[in-house]
PDBQT receptor file of N, H, CA, C and O in Angstrom, charges set to zero:
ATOM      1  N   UNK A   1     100.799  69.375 -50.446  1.00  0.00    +0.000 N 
ATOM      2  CA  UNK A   1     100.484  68.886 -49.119  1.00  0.00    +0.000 C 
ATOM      3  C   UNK A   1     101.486  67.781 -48.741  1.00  0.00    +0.000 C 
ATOM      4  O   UNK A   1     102.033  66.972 -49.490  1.00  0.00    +0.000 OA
ATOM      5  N   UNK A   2     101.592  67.916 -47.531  1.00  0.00    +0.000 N 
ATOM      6  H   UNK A   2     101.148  68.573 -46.922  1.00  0.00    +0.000 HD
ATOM      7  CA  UNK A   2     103.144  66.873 -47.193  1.00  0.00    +0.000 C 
ATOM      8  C   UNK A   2     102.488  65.671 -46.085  1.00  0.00    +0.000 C 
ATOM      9  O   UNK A   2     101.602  65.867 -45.254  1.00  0.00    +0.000 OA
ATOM     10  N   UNK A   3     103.056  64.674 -46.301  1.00  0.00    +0.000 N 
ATOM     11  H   UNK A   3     103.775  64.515 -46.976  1.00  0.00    +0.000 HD
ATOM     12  CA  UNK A   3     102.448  63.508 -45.738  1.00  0.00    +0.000 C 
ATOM     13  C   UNK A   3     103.322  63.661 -44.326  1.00  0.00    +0.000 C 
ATOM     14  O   UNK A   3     104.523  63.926 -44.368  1.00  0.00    +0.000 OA
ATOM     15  N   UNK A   4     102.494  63.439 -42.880  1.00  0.00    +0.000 N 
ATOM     16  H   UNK A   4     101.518  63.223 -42.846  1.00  0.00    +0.000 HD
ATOM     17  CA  UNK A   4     103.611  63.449 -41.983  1.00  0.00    +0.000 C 
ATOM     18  C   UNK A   4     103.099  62.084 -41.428  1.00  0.00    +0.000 C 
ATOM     19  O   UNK A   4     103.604  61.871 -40.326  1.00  0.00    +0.000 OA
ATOM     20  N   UNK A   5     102.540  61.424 -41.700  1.00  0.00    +0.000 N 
ATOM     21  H   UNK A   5     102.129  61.597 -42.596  1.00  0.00    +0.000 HD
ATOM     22  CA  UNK A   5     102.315  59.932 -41.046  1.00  0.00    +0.000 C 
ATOM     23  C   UNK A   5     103.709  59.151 -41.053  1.00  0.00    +0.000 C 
ATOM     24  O   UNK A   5     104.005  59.098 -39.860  1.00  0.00    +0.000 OA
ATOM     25  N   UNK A   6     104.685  58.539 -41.759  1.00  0.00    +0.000 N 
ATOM     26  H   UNK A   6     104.444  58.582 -42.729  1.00  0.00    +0.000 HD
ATOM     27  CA  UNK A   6     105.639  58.150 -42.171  1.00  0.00    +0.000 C 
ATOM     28  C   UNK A   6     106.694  58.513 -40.629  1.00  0.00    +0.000 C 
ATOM     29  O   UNK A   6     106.940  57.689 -39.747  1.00  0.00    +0.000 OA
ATOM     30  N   UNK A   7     107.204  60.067 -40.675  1.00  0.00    +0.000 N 
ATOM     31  H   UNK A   7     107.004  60.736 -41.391  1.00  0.00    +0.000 HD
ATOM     32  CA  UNK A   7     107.625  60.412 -39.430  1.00  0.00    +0.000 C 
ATOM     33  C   UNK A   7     107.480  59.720 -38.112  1.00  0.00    +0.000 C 
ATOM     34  O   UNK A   7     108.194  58.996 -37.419  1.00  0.00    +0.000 OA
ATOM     35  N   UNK A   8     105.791  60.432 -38.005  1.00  0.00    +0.000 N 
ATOM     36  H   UNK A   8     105.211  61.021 -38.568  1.00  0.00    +0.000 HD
ATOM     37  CA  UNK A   8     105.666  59.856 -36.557  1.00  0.00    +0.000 C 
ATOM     38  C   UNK A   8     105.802  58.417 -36.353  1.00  0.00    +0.000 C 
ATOM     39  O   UNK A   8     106.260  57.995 -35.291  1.00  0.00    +0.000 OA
ATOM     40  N   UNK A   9     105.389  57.528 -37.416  1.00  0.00    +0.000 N 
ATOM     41  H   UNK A   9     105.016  57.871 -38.278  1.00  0.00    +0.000 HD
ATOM     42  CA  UNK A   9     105.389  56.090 -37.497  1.00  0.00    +0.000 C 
ATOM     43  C   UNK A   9     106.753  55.739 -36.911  1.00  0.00    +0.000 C 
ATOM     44  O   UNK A   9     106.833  55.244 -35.787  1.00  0.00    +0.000 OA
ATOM     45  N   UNK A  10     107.875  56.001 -37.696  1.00  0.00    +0.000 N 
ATOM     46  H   UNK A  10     107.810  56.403 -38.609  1.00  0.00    +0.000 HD
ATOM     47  CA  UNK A  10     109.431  56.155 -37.332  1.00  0.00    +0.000 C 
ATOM     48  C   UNK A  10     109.701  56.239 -36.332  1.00  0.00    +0.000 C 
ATOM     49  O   UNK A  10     110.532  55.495 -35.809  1.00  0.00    +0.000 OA
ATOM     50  N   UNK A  11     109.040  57.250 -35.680  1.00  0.00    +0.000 N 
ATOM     51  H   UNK A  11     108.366  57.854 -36.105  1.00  0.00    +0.000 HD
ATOM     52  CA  UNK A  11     109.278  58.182 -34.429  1.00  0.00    +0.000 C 
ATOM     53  C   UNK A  11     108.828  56.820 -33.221  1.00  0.00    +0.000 C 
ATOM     54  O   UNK A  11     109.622  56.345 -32.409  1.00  0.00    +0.000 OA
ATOM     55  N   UNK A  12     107.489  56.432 -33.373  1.00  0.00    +0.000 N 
ATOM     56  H   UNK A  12     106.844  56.818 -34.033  1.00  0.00    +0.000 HD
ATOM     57  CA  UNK A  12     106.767  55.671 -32.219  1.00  0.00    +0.000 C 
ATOM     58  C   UNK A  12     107.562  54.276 -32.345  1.00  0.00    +0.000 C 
ATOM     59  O   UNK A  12     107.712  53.621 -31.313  1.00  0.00    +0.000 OA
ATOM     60  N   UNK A  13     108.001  53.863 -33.379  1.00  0.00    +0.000 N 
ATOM     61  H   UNK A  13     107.879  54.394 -34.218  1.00  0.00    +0.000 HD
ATOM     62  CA  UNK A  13     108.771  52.434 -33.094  1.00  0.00    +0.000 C 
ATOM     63  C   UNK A  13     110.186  52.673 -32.689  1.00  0.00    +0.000 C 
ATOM     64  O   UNK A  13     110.714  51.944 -31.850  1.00  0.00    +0.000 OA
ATOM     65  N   UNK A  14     110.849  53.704 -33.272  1.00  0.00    +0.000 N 
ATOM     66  H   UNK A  14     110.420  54.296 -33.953  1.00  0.00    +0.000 HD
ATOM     67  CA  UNK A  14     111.894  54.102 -32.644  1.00  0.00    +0.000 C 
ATOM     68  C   UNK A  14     111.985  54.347 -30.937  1.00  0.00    +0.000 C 
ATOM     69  O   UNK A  14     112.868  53.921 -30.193  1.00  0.00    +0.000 OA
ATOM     70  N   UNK A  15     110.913  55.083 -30.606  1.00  0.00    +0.000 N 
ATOM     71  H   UNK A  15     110.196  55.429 -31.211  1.00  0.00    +0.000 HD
ATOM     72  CA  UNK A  15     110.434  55.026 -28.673  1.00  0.00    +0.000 C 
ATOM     73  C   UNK A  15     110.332  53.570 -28.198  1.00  0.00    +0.000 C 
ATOM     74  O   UNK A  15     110.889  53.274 -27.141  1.00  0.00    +0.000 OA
ATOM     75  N   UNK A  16     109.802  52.829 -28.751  1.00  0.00    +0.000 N 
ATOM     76  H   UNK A  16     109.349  53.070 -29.610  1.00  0.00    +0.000 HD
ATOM     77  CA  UNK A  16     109.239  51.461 -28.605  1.00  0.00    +0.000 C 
ATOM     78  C   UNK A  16     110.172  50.775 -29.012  1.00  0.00    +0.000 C 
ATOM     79  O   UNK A  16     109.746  49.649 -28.751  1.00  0.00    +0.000 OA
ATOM     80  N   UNK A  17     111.695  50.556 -29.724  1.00  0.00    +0.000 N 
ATOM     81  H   UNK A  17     112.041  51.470 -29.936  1.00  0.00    +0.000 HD
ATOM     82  CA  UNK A  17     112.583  50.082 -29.884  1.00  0.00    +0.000 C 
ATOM     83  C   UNK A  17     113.542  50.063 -28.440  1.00  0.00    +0.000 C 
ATOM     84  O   UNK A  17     114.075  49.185 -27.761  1.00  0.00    +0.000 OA
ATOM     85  N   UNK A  18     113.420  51.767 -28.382  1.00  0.00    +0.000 N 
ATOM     86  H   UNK A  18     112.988  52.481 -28.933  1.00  0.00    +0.000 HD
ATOM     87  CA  UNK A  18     114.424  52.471 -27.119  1.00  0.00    +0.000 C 
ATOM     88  C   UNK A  18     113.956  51.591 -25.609  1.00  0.00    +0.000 C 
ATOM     89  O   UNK A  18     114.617  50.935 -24.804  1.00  0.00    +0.000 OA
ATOM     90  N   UNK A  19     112.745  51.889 -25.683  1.00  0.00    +0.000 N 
ATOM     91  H   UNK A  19     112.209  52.422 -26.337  1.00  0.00    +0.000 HD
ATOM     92  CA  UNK A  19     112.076  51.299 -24.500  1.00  0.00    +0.000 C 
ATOM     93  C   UNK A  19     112.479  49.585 -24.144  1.00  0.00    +0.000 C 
ATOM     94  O   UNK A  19     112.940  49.029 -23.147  1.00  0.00    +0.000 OA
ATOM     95  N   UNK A  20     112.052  49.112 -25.485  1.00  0.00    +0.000 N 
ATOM     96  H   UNK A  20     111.678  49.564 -26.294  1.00  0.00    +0.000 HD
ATOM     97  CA  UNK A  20     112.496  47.546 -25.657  1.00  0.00    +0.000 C 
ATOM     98  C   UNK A  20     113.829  47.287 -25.180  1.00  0.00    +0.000 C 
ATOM     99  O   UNK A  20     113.981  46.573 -24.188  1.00  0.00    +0.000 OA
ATOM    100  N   UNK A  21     115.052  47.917 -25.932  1.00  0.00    +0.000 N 
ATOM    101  H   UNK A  21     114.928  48.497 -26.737  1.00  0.00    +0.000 HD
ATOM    102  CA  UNK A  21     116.110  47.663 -25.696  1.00  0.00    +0.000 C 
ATOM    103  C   UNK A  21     116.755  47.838 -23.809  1.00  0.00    +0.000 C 
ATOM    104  O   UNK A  21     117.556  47.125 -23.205  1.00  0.00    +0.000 OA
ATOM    105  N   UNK A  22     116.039  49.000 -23.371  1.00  0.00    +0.000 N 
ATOM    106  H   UNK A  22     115.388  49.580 -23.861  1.00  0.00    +0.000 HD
ATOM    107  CA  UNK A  22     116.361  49.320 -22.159  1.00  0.00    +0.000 C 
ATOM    108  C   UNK A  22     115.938  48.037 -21.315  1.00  0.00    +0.000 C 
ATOM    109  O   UNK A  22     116.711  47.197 -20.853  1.00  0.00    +0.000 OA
ATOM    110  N   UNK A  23     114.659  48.060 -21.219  1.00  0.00    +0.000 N 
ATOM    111  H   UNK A  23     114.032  48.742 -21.594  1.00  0.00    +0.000 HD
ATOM    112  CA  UNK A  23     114.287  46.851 -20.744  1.00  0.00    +0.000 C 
ATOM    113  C   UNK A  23     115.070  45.624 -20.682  1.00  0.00    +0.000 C 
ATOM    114  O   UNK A  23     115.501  45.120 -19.645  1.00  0.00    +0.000 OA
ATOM    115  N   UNK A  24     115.258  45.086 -22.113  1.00  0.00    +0.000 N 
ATOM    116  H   UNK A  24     114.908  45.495 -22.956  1.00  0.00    +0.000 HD
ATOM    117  CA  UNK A  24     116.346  43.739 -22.156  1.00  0.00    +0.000 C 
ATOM    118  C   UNK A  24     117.668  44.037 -21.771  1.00  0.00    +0.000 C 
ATOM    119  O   UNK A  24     118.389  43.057 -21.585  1.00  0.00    +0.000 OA
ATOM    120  N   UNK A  25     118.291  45.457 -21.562  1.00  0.00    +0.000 N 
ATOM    121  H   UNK A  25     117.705  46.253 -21.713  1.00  0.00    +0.000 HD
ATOM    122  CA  UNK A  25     119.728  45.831 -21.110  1.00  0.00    +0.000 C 
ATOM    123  C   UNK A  25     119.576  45.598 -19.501  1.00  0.00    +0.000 C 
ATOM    124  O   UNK A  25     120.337  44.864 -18.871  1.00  0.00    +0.000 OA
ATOM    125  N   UNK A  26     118.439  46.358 -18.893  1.00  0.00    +0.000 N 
ATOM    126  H   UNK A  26     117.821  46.954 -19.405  1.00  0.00    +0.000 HD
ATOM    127  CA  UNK A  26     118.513  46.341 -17.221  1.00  0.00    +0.000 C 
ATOM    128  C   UNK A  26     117.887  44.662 -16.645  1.00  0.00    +0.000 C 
ATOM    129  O   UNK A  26     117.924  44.197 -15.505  1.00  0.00    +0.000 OA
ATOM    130  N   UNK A  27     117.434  44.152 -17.698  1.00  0.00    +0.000 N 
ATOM    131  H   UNK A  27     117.404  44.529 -18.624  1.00  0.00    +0.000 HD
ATOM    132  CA  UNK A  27     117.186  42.572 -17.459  1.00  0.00    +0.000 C 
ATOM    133  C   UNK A  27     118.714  41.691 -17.661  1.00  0.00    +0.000 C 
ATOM    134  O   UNK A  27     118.726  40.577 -17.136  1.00  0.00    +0.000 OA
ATOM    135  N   UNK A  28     119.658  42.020 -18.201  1.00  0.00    +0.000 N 
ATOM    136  H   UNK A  28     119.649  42.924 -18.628  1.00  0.00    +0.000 HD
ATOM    137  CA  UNK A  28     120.430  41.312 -18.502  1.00  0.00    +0.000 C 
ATOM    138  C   UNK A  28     121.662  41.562 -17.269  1.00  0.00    +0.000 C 
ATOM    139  O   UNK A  28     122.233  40.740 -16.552  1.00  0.00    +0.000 OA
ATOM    140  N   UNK A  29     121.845  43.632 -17.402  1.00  0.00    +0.000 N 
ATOM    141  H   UNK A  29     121.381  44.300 -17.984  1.00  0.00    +0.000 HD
ATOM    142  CA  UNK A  29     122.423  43.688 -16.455  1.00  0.00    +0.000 C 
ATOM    143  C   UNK A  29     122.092  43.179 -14.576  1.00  0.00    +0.000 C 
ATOM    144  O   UNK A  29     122.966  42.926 -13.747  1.00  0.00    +0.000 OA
ATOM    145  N   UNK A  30     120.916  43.164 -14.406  1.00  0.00    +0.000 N 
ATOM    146  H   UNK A  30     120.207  43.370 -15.080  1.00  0.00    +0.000 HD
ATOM    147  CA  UNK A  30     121.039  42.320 -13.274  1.00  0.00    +0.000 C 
ATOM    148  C   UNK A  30     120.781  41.186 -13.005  1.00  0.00    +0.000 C 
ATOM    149  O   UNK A  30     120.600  40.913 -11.818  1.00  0.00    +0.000 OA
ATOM    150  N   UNK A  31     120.676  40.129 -14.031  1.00  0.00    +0.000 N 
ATOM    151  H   UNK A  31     120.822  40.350 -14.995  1.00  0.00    +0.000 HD
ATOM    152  CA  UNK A  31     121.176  39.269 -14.264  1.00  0.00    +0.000 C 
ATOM    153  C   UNK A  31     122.764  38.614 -14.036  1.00  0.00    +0.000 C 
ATOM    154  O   UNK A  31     123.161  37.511 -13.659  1.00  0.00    +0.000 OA
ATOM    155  N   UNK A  32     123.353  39.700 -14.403  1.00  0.00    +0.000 N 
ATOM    156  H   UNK A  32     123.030  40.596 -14.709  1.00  0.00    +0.000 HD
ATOM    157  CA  UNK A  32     124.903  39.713 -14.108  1.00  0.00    +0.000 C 
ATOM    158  C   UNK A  32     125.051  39.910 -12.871  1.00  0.00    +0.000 C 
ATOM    159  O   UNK A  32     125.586  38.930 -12.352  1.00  0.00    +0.000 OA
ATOM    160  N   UNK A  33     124.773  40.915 -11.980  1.00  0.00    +0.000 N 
ATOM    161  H   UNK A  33     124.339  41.712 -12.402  1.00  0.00    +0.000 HD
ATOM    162  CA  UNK A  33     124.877  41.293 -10.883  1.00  0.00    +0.000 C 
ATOM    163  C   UNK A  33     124.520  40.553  -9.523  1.00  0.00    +0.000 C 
ATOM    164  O   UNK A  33     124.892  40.764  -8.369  1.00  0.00    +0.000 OA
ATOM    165  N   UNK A  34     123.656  39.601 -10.081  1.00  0.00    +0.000 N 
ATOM    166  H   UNK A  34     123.354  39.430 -11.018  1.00  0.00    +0.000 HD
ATOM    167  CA  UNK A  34     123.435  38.378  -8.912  1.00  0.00    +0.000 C 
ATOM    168  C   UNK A  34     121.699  39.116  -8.386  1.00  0.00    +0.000 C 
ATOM    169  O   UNK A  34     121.476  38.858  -7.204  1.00  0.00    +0.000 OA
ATOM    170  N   UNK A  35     120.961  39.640  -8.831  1.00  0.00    +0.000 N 
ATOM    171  H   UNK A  35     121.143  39.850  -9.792  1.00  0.00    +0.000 HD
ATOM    172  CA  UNK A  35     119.715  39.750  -8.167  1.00  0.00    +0.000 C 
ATOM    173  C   UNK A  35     118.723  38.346  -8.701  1.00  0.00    +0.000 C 
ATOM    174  O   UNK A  35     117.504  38.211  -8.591  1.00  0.00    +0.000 OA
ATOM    175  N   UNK A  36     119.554  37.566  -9.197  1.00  0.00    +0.000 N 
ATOM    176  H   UNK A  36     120.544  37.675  -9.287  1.00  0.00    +0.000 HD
ATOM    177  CA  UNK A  36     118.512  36.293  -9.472  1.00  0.00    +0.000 C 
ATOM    178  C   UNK A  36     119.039  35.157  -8.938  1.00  0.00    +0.000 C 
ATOM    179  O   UNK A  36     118.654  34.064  -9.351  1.00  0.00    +0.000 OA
ATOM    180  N   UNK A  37     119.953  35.259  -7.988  1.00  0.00    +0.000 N 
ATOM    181  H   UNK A  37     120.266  36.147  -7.652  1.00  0.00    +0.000 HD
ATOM    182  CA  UNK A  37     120.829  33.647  -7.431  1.00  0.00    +0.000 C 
ATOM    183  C   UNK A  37     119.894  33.794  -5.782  1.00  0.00    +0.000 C 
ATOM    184  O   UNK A  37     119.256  34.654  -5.174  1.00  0.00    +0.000 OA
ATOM    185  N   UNK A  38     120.348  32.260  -5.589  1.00  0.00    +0.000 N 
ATOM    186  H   UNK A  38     120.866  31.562  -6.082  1.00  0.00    +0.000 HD
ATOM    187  CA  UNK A  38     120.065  32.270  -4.618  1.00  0.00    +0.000 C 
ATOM    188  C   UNK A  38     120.004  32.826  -3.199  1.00  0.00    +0.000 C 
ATOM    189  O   UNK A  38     119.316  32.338  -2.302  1.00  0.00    +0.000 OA
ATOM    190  N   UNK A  39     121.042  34.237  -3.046  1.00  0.00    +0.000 N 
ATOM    191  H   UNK A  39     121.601  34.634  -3.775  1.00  0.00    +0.000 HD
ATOM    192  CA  UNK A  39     121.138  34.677  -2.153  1.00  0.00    +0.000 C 
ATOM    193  C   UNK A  39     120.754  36.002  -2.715  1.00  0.00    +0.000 C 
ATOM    194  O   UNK A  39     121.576  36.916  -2.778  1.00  0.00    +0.000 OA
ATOM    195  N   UNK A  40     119.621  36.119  -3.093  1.00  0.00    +0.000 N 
ATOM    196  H   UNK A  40     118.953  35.376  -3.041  1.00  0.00    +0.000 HD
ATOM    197  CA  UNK A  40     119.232  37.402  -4.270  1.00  0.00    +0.000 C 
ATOM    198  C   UNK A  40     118.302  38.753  -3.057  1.00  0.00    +0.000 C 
ATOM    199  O   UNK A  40     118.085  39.953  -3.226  1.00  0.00    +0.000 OA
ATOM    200  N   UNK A  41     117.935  37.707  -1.772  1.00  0.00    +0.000 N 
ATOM    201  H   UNK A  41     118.112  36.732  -1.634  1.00  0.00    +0.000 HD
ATOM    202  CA  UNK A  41     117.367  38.290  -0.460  1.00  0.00    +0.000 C 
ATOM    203  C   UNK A  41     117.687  38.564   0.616  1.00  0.00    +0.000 C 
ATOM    204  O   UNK A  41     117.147  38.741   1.708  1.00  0.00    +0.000 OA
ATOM    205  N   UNK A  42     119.229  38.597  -0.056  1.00  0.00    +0.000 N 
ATOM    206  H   UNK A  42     119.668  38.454  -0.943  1.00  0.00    +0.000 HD
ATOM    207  CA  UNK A  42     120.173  39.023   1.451  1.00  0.00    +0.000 C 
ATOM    208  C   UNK A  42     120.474  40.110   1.235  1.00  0.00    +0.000 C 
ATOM    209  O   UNK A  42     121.168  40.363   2.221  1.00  0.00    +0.000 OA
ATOM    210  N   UNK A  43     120.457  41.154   0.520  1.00  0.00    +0.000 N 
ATOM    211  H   UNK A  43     119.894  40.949  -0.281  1.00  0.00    +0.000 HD
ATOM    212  CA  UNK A  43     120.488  42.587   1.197  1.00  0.00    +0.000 C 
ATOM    213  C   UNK A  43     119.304  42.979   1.510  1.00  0.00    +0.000 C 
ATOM    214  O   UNK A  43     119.547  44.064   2.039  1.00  0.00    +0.000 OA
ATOM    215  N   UNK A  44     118.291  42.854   1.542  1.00  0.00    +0.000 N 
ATOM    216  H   UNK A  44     118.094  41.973   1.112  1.00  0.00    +0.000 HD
ATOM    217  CA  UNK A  44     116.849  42.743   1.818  1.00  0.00    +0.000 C 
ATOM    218  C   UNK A  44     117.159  42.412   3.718  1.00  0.00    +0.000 C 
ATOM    219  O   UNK A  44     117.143  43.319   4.550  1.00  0.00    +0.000 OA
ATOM    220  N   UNK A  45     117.357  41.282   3.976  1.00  0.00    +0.000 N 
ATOM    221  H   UNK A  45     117.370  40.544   3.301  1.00  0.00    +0.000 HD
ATOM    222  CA  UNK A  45     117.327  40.610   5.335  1.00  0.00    +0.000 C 
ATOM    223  C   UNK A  45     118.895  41.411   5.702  1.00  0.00    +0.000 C 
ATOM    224  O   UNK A  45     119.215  41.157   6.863  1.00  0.00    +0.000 OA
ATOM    225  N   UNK A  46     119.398  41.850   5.348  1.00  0.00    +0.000 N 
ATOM    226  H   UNK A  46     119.138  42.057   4.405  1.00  0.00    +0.000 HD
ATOM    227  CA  UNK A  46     120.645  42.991   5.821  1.00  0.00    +0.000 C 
ATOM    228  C   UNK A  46     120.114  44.098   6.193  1.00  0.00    +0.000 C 
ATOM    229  O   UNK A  46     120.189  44.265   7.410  1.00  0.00    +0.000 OA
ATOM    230  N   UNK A  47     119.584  44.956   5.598  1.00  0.00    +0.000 N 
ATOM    231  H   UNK A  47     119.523  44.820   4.609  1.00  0.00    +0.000 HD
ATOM    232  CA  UNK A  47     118.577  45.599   5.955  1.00  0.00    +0.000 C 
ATOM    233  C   UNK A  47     117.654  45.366   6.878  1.00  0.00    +0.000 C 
ATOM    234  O   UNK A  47     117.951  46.022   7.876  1.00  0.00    +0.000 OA
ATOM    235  N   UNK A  48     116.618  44.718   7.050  1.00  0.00    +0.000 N 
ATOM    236  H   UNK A  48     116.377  44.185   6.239  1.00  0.00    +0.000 HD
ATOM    237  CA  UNK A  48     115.876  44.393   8.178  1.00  0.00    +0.000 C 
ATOM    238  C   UNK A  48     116.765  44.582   9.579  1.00  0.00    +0.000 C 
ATOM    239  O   UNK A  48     116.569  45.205  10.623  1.00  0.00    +0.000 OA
ATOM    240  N   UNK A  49     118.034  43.580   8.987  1.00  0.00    +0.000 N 
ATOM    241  H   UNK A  49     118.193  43.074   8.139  1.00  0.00    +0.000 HD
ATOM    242  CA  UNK A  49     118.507  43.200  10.613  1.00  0.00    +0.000 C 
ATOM    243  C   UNK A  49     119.029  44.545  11.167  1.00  0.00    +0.000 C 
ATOM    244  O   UNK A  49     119.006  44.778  12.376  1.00  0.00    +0.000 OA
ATOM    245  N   UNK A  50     119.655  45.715   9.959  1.00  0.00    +0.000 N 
ATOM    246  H   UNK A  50     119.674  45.526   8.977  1.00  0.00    +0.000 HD
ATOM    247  CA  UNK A  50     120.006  47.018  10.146  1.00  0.00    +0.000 C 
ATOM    248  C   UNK A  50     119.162  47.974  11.233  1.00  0.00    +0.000 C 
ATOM    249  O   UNK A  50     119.534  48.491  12.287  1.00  0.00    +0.000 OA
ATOM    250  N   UNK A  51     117.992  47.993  10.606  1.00  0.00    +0.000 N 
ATOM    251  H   UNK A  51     117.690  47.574   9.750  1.00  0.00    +0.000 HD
ATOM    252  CA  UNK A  51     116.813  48.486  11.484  1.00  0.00    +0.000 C 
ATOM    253  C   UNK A  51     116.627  48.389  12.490  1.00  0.00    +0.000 C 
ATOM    254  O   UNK A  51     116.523  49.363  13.236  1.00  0.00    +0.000 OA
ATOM    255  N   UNK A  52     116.463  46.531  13.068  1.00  0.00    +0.000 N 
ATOM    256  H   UNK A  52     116.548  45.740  12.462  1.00  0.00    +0.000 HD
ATOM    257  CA  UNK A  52     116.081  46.046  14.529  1.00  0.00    +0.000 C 
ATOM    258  C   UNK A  52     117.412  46.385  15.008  1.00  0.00    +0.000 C 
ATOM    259  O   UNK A  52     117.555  46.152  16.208  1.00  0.00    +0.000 OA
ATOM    260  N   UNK A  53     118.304  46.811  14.484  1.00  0.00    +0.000 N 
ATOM    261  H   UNK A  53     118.187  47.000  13.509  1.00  0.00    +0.000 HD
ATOM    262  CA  UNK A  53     119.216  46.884  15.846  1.00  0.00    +0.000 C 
ATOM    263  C   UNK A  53     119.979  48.525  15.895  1.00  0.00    +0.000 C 
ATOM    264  O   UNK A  53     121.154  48.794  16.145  1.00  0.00    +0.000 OA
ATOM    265  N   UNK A  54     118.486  49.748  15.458  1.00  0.00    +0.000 N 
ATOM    266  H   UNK A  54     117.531  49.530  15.255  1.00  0.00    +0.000 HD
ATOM    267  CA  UNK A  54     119.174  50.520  15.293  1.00  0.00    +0.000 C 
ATOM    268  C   UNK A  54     120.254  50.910  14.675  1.00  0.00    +0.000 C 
ATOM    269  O   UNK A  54     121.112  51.581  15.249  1.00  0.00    +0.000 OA
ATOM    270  N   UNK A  55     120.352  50.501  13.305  1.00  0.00    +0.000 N 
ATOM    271  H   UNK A  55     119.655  49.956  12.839  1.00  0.00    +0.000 HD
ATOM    272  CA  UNK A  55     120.960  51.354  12.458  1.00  0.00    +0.000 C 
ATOM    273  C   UNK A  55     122.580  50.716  12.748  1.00  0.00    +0.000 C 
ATOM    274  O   UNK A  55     123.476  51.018  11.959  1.00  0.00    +0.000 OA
ATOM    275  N   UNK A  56     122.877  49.777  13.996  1.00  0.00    +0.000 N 
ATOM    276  H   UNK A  56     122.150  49.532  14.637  1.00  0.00    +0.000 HD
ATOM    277  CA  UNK A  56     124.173  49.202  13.639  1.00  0.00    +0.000 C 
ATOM    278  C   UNK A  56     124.047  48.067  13.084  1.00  0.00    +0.000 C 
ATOM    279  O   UNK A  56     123.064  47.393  12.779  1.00  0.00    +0.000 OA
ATOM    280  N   UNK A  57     125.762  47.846  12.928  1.00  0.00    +0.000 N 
ATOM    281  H   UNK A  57     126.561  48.394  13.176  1.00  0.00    +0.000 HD
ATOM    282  CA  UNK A  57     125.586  46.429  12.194  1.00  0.00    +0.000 C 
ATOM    283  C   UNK A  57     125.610  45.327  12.747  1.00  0.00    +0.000 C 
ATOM    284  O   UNK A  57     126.574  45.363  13.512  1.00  0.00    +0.000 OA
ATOM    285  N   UNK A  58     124.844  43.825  12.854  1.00  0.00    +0.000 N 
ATOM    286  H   UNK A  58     124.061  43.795  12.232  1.00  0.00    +0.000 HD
ATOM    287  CA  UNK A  58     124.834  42.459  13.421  1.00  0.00    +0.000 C 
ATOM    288  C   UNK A  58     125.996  41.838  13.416  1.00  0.00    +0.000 C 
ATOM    289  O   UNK A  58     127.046  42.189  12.878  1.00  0.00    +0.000 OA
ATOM    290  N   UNK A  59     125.762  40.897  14.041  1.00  0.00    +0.000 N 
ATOM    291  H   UNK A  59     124.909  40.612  14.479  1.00  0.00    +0.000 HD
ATOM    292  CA  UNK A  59     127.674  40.376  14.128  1.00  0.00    +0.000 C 
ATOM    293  C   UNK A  59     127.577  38.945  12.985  1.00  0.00    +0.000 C 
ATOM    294  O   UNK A  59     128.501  38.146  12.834  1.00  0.00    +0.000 OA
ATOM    295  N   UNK A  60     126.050  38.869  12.166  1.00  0.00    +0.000 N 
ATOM    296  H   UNK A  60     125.300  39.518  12.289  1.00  0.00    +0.000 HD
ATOM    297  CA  UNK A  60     125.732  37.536  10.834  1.00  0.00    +0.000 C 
ATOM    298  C   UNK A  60     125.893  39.068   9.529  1.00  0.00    +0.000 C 
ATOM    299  O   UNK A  60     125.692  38.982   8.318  1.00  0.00    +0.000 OA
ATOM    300  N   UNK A  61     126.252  40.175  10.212  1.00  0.00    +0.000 N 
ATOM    301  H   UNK A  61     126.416  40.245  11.196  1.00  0.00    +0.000 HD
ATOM    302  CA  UNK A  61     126.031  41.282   8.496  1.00  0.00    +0.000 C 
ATOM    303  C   UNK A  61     127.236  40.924   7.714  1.00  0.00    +0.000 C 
ATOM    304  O   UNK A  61     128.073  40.594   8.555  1.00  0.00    +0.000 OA
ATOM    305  N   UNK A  62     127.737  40.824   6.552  1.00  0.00    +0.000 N 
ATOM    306  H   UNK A  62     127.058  41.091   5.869  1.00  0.00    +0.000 HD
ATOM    307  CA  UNK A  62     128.914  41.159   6.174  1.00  0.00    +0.000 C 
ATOM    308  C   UNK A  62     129.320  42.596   5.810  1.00  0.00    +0.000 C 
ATOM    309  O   UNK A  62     128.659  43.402   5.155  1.00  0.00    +0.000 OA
ATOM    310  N   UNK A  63     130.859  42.807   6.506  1.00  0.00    +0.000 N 
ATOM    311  H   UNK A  63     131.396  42.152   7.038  1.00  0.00    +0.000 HD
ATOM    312  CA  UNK A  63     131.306  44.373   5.670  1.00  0.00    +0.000 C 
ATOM    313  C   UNK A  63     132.121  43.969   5.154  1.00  0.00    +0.000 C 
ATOM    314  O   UNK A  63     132.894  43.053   5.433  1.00  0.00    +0.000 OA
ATOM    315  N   UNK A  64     131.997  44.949   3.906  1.00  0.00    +0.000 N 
ATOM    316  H   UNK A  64     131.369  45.693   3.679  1.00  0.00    +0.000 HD
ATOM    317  CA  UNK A  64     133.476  44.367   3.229  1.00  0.00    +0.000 C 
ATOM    318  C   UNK A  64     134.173  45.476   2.896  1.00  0.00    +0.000 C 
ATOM    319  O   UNK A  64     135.288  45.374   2.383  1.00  0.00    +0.000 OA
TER     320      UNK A  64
């Protein structure tokens, strides 16, 4: 008779490693990317202003 507890054990911390790591990778990467500075709600309010004016752009939007 063959023990398969061992496996799955492997198996579920290995998911739960994967999961972990992703997590702290997409926390770090936008971290880098500026979604935590102070201007972290300006494509948010770029958007808005997009909308109210029909889909063009404001003359406060930046293009770059």
């Amino acid at each position: 008779m063959h023990d398969y507890v061992y496996p799955s054990v492997f198996l579920a911390y290995l998911l739960f490693f994967l999961c972990f790591a992703g997590a702290i990778f997409f926390l770090v990467r936008s971290r880098r990317d500026g979604y935590w500075g102070k201007e972290s709600e300006e494509p948010k309010y770029r958007m808005l202003a997009d909308d109210e004016s029909g889909g063009k752009p404001t003359d406060d939007s930046k293009t770059d």
